[in-house]
Every structure is written in structure tokens, then in C-alpha cells.
C-alpha positions in Angstrom: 0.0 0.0 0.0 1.4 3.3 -0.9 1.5 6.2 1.6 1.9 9.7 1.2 4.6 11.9 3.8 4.6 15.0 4.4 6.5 17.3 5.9 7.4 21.1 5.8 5.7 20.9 2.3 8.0 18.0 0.6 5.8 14.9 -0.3 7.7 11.8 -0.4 5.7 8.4 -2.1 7.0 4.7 0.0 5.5 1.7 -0.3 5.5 0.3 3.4 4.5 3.0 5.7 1.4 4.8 6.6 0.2 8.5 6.1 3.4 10.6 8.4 2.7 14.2 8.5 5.2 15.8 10.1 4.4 19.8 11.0 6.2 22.6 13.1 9.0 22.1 15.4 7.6 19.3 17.0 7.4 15.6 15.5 4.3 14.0 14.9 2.9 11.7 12.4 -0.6 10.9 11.3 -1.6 7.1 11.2 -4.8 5.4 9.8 -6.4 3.2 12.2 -9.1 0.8 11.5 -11.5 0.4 13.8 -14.7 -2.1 14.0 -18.0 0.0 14.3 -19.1 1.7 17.5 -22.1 -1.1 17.6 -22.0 -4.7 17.3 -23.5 -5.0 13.8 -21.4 -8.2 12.7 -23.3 -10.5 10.3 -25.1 -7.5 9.0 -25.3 -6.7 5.6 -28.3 -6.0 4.4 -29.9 -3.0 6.1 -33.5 -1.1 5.6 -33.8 2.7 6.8 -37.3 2.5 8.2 -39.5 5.9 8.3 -38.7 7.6 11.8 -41.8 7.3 14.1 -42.7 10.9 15.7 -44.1 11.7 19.0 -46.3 15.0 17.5 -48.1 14.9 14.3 -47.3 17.5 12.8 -45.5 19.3 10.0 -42.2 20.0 11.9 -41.9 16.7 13.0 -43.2 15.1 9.8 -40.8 17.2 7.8 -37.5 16.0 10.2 -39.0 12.4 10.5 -38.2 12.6 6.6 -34.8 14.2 6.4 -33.4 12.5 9.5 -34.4 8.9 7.2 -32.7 10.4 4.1 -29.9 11.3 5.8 -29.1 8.2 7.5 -29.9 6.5 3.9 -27.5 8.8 2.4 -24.6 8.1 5.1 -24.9 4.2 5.5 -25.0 4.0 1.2 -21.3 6.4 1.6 -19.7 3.8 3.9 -20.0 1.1 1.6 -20.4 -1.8 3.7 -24.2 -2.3 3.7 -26.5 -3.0 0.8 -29.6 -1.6 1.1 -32.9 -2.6 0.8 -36.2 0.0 -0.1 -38.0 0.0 3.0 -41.6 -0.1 1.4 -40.7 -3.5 0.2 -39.8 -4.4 3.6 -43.3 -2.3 4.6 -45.5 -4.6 1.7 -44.1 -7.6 3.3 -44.5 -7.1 7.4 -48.4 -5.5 5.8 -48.6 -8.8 4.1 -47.7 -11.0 7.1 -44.7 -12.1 5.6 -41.1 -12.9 6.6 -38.6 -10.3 6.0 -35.4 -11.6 7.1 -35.2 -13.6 3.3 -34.7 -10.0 2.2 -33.2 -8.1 5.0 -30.7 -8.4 8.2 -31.6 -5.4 10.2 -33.7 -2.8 10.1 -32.6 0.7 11.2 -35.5 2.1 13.0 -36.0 5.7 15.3 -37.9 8.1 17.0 -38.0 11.8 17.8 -38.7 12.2 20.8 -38.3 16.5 21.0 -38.3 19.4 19.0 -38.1 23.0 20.2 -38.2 26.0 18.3 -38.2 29.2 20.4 -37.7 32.9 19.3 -36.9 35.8 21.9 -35.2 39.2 21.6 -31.9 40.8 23.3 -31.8 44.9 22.9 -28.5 46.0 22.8 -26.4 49.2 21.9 -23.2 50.3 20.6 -20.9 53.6 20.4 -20.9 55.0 16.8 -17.7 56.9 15.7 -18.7 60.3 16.3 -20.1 59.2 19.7 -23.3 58.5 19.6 -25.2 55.9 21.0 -26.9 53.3 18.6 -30.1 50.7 19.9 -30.9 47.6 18.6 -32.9 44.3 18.9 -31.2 41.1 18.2 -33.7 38.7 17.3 -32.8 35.2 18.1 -34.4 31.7 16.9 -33.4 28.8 18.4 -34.0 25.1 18.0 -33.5 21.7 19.4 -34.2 18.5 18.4 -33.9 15.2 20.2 -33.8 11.7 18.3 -32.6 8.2 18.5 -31.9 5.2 16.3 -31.3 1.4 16.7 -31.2 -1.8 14.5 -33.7 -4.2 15.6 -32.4 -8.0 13.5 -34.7 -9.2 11.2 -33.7 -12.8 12.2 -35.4 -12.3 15.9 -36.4 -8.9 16.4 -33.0 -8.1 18.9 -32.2 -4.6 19.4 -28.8 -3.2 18.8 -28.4 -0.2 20.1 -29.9 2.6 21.2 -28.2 5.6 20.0 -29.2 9.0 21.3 -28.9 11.9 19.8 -29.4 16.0 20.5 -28.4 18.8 18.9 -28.9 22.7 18.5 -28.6 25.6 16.2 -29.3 28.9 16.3 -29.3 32.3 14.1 -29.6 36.2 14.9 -30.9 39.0 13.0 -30.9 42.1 14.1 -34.0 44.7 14.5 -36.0 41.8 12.2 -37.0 38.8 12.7 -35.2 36.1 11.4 -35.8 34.7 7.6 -35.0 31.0 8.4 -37.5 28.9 9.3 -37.4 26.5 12.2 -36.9 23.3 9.7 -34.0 25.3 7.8 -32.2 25.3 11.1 -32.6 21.9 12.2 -31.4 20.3 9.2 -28.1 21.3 9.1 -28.2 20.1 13.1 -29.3 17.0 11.8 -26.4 17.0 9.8 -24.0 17.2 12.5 -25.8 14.6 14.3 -25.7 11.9 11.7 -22.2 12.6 10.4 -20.8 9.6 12.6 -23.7 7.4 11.9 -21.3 4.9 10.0 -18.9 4.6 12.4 -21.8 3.6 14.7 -22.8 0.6 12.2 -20.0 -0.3 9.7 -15.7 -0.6 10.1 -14.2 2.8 9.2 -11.1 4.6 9.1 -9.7 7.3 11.8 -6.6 9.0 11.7 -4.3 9.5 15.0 -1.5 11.0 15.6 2.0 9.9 17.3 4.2 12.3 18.5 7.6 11.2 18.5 9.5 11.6 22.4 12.0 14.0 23.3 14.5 12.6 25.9 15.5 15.0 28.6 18.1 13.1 30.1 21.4 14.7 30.8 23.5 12.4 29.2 25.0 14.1 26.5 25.8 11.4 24.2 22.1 10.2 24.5 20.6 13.6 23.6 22.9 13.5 20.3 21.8 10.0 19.3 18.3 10.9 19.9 19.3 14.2 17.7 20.3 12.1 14.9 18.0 9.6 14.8 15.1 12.0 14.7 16.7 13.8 11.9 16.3 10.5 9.9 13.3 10.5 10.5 12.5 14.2 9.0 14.8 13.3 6.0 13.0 10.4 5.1 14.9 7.3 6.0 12.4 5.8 8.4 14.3 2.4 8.3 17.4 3.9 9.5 15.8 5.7 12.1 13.8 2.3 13.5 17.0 1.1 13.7 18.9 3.9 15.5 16.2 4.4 17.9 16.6 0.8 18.9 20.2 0.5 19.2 19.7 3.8 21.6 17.1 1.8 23.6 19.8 -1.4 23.8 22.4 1.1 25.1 20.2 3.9 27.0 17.2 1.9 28.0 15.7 5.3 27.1 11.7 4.8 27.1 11.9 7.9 24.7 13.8 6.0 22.2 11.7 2.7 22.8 8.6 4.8 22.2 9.3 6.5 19.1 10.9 2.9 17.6 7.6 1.7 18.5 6.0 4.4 16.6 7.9 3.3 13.3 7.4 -0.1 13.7 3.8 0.7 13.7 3.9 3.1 10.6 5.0 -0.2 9.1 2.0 -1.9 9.6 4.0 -4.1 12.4 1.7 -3.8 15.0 2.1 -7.1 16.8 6.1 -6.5 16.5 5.3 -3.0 18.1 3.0 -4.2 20.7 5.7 -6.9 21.5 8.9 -5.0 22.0 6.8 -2.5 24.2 6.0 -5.6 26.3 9.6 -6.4 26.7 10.5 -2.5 27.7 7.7 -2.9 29.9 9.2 -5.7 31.4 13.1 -4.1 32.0 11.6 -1.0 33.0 8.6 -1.5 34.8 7.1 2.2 33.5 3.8 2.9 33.5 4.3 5.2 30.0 5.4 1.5 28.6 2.1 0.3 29.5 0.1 3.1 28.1 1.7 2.5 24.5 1.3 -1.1 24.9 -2.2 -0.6 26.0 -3.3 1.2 23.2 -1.2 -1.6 20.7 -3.0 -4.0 22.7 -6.4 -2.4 21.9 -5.3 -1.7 17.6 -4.4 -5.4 17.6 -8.1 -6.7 19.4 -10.0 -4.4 17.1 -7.5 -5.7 13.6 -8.7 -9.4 15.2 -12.5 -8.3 15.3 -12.7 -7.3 11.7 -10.6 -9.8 10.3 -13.3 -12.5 11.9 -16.7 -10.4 12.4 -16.7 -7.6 9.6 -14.8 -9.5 6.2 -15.6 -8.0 3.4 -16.1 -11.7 1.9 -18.4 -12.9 4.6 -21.6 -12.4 6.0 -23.3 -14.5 8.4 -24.6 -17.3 6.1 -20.7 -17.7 4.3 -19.2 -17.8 8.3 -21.2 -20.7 9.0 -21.1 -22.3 5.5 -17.0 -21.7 5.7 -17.3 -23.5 9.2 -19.6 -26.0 8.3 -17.2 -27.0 4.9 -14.3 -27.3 7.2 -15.8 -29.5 10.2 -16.7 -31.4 7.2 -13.6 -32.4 5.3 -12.3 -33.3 8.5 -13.8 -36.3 8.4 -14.6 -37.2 5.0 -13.2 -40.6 4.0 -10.5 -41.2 1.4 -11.1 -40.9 -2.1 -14.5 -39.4 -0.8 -17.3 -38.9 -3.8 -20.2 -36.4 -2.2 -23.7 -35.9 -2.7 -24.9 -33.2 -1.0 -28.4 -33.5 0.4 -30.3 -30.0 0.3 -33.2 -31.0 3.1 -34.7 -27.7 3.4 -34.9 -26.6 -0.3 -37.5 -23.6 0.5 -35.2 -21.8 2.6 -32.9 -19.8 0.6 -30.1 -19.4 2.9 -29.7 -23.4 2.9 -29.6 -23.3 -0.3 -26.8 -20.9 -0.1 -25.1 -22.7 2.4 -25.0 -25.6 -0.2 -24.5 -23.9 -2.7 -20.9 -22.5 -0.9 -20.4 -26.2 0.3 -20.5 -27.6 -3.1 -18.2 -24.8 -4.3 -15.5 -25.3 -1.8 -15.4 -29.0 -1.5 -14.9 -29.1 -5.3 -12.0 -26.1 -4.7 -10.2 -28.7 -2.4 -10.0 -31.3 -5.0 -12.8 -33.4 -3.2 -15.2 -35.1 -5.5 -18.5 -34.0 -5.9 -21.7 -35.9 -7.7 -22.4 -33.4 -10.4 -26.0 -32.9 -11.1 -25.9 -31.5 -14.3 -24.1 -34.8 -15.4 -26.5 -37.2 -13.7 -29.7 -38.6 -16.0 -33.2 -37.1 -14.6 -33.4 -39.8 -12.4 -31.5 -37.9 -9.9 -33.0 -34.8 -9.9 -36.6 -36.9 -10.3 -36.0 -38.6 -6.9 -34.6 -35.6 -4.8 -38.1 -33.8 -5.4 -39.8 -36.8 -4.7 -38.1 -36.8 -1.7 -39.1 -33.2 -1.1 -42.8 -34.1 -1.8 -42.8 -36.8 0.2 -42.9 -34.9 4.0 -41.0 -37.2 6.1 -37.3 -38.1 4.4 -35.4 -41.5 6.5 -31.9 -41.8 6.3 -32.3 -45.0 4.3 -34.2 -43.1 1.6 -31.3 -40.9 0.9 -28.9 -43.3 1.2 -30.7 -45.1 -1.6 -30.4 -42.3 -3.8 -27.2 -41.5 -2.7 -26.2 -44.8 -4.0 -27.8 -44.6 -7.3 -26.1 -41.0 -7.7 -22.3 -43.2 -7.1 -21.8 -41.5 -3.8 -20.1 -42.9 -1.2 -20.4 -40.1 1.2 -23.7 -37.9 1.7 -24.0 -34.3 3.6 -27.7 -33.6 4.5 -27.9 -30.2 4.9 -31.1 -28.4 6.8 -31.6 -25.8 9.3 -33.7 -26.4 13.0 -35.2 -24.0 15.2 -36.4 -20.4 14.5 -35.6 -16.9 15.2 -32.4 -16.7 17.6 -32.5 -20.5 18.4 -32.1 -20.9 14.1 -28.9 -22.7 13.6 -27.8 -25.0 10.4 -27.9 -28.6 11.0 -25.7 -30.9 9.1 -25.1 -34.5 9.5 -22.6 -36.8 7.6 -23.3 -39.9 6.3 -21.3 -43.3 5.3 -23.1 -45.0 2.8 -20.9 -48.0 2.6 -21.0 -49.2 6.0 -24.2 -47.1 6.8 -23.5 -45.2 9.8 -23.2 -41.5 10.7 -19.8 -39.8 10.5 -21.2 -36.3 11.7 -23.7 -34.3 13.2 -23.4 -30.4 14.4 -24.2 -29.8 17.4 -26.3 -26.4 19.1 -23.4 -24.1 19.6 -23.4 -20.8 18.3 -20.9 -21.7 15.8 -24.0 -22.9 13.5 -26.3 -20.1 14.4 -27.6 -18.8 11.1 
């Protein structure tokens, strides 16, 4: 990844660090952090901005209700994490009686709660040039607003969140009464409000700044080293000044020099090589400013662990558990293993995804897989019988399982609803005829 450094105007281009800003006398740099949203939104990609319900009926209220939804739509669509989903559709289906979460993971949903607008008057005077005295009325609108959001999971109606919110804007005119209405004020308060809004639901991106120490010791020779090294630093060679700094803190044990190497290593992008020498300077030194930086290390490297598992790009909750299912699976497939797998809830779409990912990496891992676009009609012809039929026994797919040339079959279903919904999978030998697998209840298979 290329990063752009600054400093006193010159831009340099290297490959391995992050954005360094270096300004004034001081030496600081700037450093992109991601972070995992403010809310626990993992698993959730498909979102719905719901109308915001109002306390007061009327056209204030109505008005914000409206721009507070459109704004939110606007800001989740800019963080590019979520797809979203027309609410009306989600409106037709909930008026219909029917399910939603086929089409949607969450639904964003809120309330005003307040609005005040209030207008009132200051007199005033002032001292012209020539002495004389000048009156005036300042009139002054106000406004508040009051509002909060939450998702509620389409899955089984859990809230996550609330979020409050309150803001406030105001305008002055003087000896007239103002022009802007009370809605024209409260948008751009609104604005304010909801500029943060995706790093309350999706991963995003803040910039923080290290300074780099200054050691005040009164060793001479140290203050020169650490001279020197932080000139490398302003002239580019970032390497070389990783490398000084920690041939100071071998000689000096200066925290100063500890710190700032610790600061490079994480320009790098070596955060866990960071967070590790700081651990060791914490052990030889025992000072409290060693466990601050390798506090906030500790807390980069928890929340670089939390998106890699809970917010890939690649994943959402059905791939997670159809990743984890493929992988308990080949664990104990038998050699030479020829599938079939069993779809034995083919109404549910998200099985059928779940297969459909199964399928796709079993055949990526050189496995072999009964091909049904190879098979006669006889195959296809006795899995919707099968379907038809209600009650399906392990014998009846075993016996199509054997007419397919499988040796190995993977029924695939789902039991439970709502948040007790989890996939259920079971393994089976055809040749000797016994079971080989079956998931369990843990949360691991929670769809």
C-alpha cells in the first residue's frame, strides 16, 4: 500500500508506511487506524432505513422524520459496507404477514422524541464613531431536536443499540425577525448529528496522531543520538531511524527511544512487532508510560482481530457458518471421498446458499462432488420426490445417494427459528451405513 509523507511541504511516495505528517518544530505523524463499528453490527449486511416514528403529528416533526431517514440512507449507502434494501418493500411484506429476514438483516429504525423551536429578543447598543449611541434588537431563533436510532435483527427482532442523539442551532438577526425557518435550522443540526452514523454501524477509518519523544536526560551522548535519529526520521529514511532508535534503547534503555521505535514499527504496519517489543520494555523497566503505549497496541491489535473474523468484506453470516460447516466437514470425509450433498430444506434460501458455498469449496479442495448436471433425470426426479414426500429417512437418501455413485452424503437443513435458528448438518457413510457427523447447538451454527 502506498503512503503519502509530508513534511514542511515535501511529499515523499513509500511503499510500506502509513500516512506521516510531520508539522512545526515538533514531530508528529498521522496514522490510519481501523477500527470495528461503534455497535455490534457483525453479520449484518443488508440493512433497511425504516420511516422515523414521531411523538407530534405534525409538519415539523413530519418534515424532520423525513430528512433525519434520508440522511441516514445517504450516510450508510457512503460507507459502503451495507446494501440496502427500499423500505416499502420491507413495509408490503410485514403488511402482508410475511417474513422479512429472506430479504433483509436489520432494520434501522427511530424516534424523535423533542423538538423546540423558540424565538426571543436581546436589545443591545453600541458607540458610533462620532459618539453616539446606537439601539438595537437582536432577534434570536433557536432550535432543538432530540432523536434516537437502533437496529432491531430481522432474524429475531434483537435490538442493537440505542443511539441518542441532541443537537442545537441557532441564528440572529438584528431589529427583524429572522428569515429561516425552524426546519431550515434543524437540518443542518441534523447533519451534524448523523455525520458519525457509520462509524456507529459499519468498520471505518480514523486518523491518530503519534508524536515522537524528546528525551530530557542529561546524558549528552544520548541527547545526540536521539538528535540524529530523529533527523532520519524528517529526511526520510524511516528504516534507518527504527534502527537507531533501537540500538539507543539497547544502550540507553531510554523509554523515549523505545517509544518512538515503536511508533515506526507501527507506521509499518507491524503492529504485533510493536506491541511486543513494548511488552519487553515494559518488562526491564517496569514504567507505567510503557504500558500506556502497549495498552493502546494491545487495543489496535483486538480491534484488527475483530474485523478480520466479524466484519470481512467476503463474509456475512450465512458464508461464516457455511465456511465452518465445509471445514468441520472435510475433517472427516473418507479417502477418495465422492459427495452428494443432500439439500433438506430446499425452501429456505439461505440453505440453499449454504450448499451452494459447500458444493463450491469441496470441489476447490479437490474433493469429488456428484455433479448434477451430469446425472440422468433420475436424480434430480428422486430428490423432489423426496421433497414431496414430507418425512425423508436416512435409508431413503442413502438409496439415492447410491444410485447417484456417492459414497459419502451431507444432508444439509436448518432447526429451530428466530435466535434458536442454527444449520444442522449430518454426515453420512453409505458404505458401512453409519453416521460420521452431526453439528451440534453451539453458536458456531447459528444462522
Amino acid at each position: 500500500m502506498k503512503t503519502r509523507i509530508k513534511w514542511r511541504g515535501i511529499v515523499k511516495i513509500l511503499p510500506m508506511l502509513q500516512v506521516l505528517i510531520f508539522t512545526g518544530c515538533a514531530t508528529s505523524i498521522k496514522l490510519e487506524v481501523e477500527r470495528p463499528p461503534n455497535l455490534n453490527t457483525a453479520g449484518i449486511r443488508r440493512i433497511a432505513v425504516m420511516p422515523f416514528e414521531i411523538d407530534h403529528n405534525n409538519h415539523t416533526y413530519r418534515d424532520m422524520a423525513t430528512y433525519i431517514a434520508t440522511t441516514a440512507t445517504r450516510r450508510i449507502r457512503e460507507t459502503e459496507h451495507f446494501t440496502l434494501v427500499d423500505p416499502s418493500e420491507i413495509d408490503r411484506l410485514q403488511r402482508n404477514s410475511q417474513t422479512i429476514e429472506n430479504h433483509v438483516d436489520a432494520l434501522l429504525v427511530g424516534r424523535i422524541t423533542r423538538i423546540d423551536i423558540t424565538d426571543r429578543t436581546q436589545e443591545g447598543s453600541y458607540k458610533t464613531r462620532d459618539d453616539q449611541t446606537v439601539y438595537f434588537t437582536d432577534h434570536i431563533r433557536e432550535v432543538e431536536i432530540e432523536f434516537n436510532y437502533s437496529l432491531t435483527r430481522a432474524r429475531d427482532a434483537s435490538l442493537i443499540g440505542p443511539v441518542y442523539k441532541r443537537g442545537t442551532n441557532s441564528v440572529v438577526s438584528r431589529n427583524q425577525t429572522p428569515s429561516q425557518s425552524g426546519t431550515a435550522l434543524l437540518r443542518p443540526a441534523v447533519d451534524r448529528l448523523l455525520r458519525t452514523i457509520g462509524q456507529d454501524l459499519a468498520p471505518h477509518t480514523v486518523v491518530e496522531t503519534r508524536r515522537f519523544a524528546v528525551d530530557n536526560s542529561k546524558n549528552r551522548a544520548l541527547r545526540t543520538e536521539m538528535r540524529d535519529a530523529l533527523a532520519q526520521v524528517r529526511s526520510g529514511n524511516h528504516r534507518i531511524a527504527l534502527q537507531a532508535y533501537l540500538g539507543i534503547y539497547e544502550r540507553h534503555k531510554s523509554l523515549a527511544a523505545a517509544e518512538n521505535a515503536s511508533i515506526l514499527h507501527e507506521a509499518f504496519g507491524d503492529v504485533q512487532v510493536a506491541a511486543d517489543f513494548m511488552r519487553q520494555v515494559f518488562d526491564d523497566t517496569g514504567n507505567p508510560k510503557a504500558r500506556e503505549v502497549l495498552s493502546r497496541l494491545n487495543r489496535i491489535l483486538q480491534d484488527q482481530a475483530t474485523l478480520a473474523s466479524e466484519y470481512s468484506d467476503a463474509l456475512g453470516q450465512t458464508e461464516r457458518v457455511a465456511a465452518f460447516a465445509s471445514e468441520e466437514i472435510r475433517k472427516i470425509l473418507p479417502d477418495e471421498a465422492l459427495v452428494w450433498v443432500y439439500n433438506n430444506s430446499p425452501d429456505d434460501i439461505r440453505v440453499e446458499a449454504v450448499v451452494d458455498n459447500i458444493n463450491a469449496d469441496l470441489i476447490r479442495k479437490g474433493i469429488g462432488v456428484v455433479d448434477r448436471n451430469q446425472q440422468n433425470a433420475a436424480l434430480i426426479l428422486a430428490e423432489q420426490k423426496l421433497h414431496m414426500s414430507g418425512a425423508v429417512s436416512d435409508s431413503d437418501i442413502v438409496g439415492i445417494g447410491n444410485a447417484a455413485g456417492a459414497n459419502t452424503i451431507i444432508v444439509i437443513g436448518i432447526t429451530g427459528t428466530g435466535a434458536m435458528r442454527r444449520l444442522q448438518v449430518r454426515v453420512l457413510d453409505i458404505g458401512r451405513g453409519i453416521p460420521l457427523m452431526q453439528s451440534d447447538v453451539s453458536e458456531r451454527w447459528q444462522l
